[in-house]
C-alpha positions in Angstrom: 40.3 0.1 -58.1 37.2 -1.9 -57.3 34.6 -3.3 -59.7 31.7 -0.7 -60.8 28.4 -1.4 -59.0 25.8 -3.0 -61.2 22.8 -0.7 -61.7 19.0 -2.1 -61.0 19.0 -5.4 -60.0 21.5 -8.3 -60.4 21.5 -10.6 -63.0 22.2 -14.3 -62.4 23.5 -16.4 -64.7 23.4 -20.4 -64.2 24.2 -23.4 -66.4 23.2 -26.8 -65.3 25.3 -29.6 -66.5 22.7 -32.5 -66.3 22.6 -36.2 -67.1 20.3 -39.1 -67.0 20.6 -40.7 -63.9 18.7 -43.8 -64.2 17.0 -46.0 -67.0 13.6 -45.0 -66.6 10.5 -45.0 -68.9 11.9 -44.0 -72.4 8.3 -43.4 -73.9 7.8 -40.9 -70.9 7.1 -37.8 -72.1 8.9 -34.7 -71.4 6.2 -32.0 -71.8 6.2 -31.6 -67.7 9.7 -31.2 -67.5 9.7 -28.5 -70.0 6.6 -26.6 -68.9 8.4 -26.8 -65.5 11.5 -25.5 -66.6 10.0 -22.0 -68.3 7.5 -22.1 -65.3 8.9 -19.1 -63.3 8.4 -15.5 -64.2 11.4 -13.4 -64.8 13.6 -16.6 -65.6 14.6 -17.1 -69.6 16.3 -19.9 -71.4 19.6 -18.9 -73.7 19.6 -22.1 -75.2 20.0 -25.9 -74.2 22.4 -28.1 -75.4 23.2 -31.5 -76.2 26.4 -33.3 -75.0 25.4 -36.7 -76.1 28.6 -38.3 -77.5 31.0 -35.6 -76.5 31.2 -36.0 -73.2 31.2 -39.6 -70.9 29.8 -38.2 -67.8 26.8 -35.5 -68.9 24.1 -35.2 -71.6 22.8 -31.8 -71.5 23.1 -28.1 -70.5 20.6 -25.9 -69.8 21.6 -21.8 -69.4 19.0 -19.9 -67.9 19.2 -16.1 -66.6 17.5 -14.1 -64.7 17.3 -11.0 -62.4 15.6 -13.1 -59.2 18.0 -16.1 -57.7 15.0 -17.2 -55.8 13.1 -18.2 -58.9 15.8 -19.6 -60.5 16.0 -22.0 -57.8 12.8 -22.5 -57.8 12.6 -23.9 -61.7 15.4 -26.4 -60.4 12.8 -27.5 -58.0 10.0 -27.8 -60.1 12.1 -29.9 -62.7 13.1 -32.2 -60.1 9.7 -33.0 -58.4 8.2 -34.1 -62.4 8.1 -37.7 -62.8 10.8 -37.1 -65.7 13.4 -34.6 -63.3 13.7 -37.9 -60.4 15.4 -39.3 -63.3 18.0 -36.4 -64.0 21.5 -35.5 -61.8 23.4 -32.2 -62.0 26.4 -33.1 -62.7 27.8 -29.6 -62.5 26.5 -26.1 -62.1 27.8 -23.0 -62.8 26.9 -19.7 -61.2 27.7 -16.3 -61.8 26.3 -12.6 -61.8 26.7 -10.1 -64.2 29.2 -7.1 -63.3 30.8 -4.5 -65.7 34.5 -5.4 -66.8 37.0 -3.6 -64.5 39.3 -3.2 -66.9 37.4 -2.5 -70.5 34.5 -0.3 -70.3 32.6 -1.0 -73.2 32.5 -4.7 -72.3 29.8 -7.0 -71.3 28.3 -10.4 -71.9 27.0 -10.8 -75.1 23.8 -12.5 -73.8 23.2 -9.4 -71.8 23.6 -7.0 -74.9 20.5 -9.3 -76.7 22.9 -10.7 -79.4 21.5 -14.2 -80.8 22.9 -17.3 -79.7 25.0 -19.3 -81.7 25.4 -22.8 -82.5 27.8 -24.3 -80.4 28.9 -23.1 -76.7 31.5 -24.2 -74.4 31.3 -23.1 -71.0 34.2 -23.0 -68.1 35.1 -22.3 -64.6 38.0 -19.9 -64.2 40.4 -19.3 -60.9 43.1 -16.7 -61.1 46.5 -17.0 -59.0 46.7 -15.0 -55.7 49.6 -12.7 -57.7 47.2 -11.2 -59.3 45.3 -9.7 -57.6 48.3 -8.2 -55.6 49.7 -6.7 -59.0 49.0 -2.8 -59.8 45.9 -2.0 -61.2 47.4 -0.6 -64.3 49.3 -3.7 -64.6 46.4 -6.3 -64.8 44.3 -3.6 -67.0 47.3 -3.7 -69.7 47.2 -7.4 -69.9 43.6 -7.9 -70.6 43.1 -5.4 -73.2 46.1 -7.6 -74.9 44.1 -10.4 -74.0 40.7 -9.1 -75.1 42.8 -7.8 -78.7 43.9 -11.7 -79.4 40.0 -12.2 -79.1 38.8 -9.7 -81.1 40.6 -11.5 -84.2 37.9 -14.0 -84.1 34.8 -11.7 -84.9 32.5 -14.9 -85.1 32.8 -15.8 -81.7 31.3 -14.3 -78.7 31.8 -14.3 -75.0 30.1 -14.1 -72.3 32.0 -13.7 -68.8 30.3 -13.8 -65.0 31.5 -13.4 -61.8 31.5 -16.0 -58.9 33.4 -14.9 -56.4 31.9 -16.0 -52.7 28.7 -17.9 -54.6 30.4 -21.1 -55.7 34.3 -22.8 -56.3 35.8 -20.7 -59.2 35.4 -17.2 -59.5 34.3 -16.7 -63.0 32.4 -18.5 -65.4 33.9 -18.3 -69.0 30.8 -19.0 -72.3 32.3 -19.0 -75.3 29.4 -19.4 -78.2 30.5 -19.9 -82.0 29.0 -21.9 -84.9 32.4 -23.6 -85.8 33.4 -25.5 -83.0 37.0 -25.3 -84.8 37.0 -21.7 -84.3 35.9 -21.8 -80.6 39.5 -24.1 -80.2 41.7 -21.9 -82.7 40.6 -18.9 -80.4 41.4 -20.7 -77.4 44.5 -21.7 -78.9 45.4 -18.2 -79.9 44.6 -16.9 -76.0 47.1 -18.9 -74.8 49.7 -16.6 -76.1 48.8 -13.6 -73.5 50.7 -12.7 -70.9 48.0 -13.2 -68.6 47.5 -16.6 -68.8 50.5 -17.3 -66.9 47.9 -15.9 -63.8 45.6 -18.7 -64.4 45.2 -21.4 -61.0 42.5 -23.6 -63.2 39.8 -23.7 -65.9 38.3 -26.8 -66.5 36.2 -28.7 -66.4 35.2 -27.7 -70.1 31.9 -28.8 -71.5 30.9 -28.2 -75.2 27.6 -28.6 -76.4 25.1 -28.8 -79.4 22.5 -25.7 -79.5 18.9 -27.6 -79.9 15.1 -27.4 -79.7 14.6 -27.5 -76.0 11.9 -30.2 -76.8 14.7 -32.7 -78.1 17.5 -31.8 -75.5 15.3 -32.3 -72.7 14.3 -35.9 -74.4 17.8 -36.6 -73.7 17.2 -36.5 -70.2 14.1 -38.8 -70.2 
């Protein structure tokens, strides 16, 4: 069975993992990076996020969506050419695009169905074994509803799953968003139970960050 055709156009998904590259000017300020980063049409901000103290190697994410790749690319650009972006590196970036869920209908991203962010996300690449995808059809769709029923007992948590495959390393991206960061790790804990993790190659690196005014994450960076 192959994966349902999304309708209209496709939406792209892309997280930056960022850090401050070099000391520069602390009492710059960042008004021209943020004015560059919600500069293209079409392209919207979920949240950004601070990963000051929880992480050694980044400060910040920045998850921004959109229906054009082009101008996505284009906001990167912009950021970088401010006198405040030649300061910042991407440590990471994560890219997906929105498809439908081959094996539960009535499933998609959460940022896609408009629900509010939360307070807390941590975000994930995600490879699956070869033997997977040589198993039955029926087979793979049995295990993920058992997965996707060990989620659903967290109600406070949301997810938020795109697809990489030919765009970048891994071949999904995984979002988890919650305002406990406690319950984000007793859900994960939980989904380790499933059958089908025993199908999984690799899903880290994991990054967990701080939902904030864009103003102050972007400060970060600065």
């Amino acid at each position: 069975m192959t994966a349902q055709q999304v309708e209209g156009p496709n939406v792209y998904s892309v997280f930056w993992v960022l850090r401050r590259a070099r000391a520069g000017d602390r009492s710059g300020s960042s008004e021209q990076l943020q004015q560059a980063l919600l500069s293209q049409d079409g392209v919207r901000l979920r949240g950004a996020y601070s990963l000051a103290g929880l992480r050694p190697d980044a400060d910040a994410i920045l998850w921004l969506h959109g229906n054009d790749l082009d101008a996505i690319q284009t906001t990167w650009t912009c950021m970088v050419e401010t006198e405040a972006g030649r300061d910042i590196e991407a440590v990471n970036t994560y890219l997906g695009v929105v498809t439908p869920s081959q094996y539960v209908a009535d499933h998609s991203p959460a940022f896609i169905r408009g629900v509010a962010p939360r307070r807390y996300l941590s975000v994930y690449p995600f490879v699956k074994t070869a033997e997977w995808y040589l198993l039955p059809y029926e087979e793979r769709q049995r295990m993920m509803r058992e997965h996707g029923e060990l989620g659903r007992e967290f109600p406070g948590i949301l997810t938020n799953t795109v697809s990489s495959f030919g765009l970048a390393d891994q071949e999904f991206v995984v979002a988890i968003e919650g305002d406990d960061p406690g319950e984000i790790m007793q859900m994960m804990q939980r989904l380790r139970a499933a059958e089908v993790r025993k199908y999984t190659t690799y899903d880290t690196p994991i990054y967990l960050g701080r939902r904030m005014d864009v103003e102050d994450v972007l400060q970060l960076l600065v």
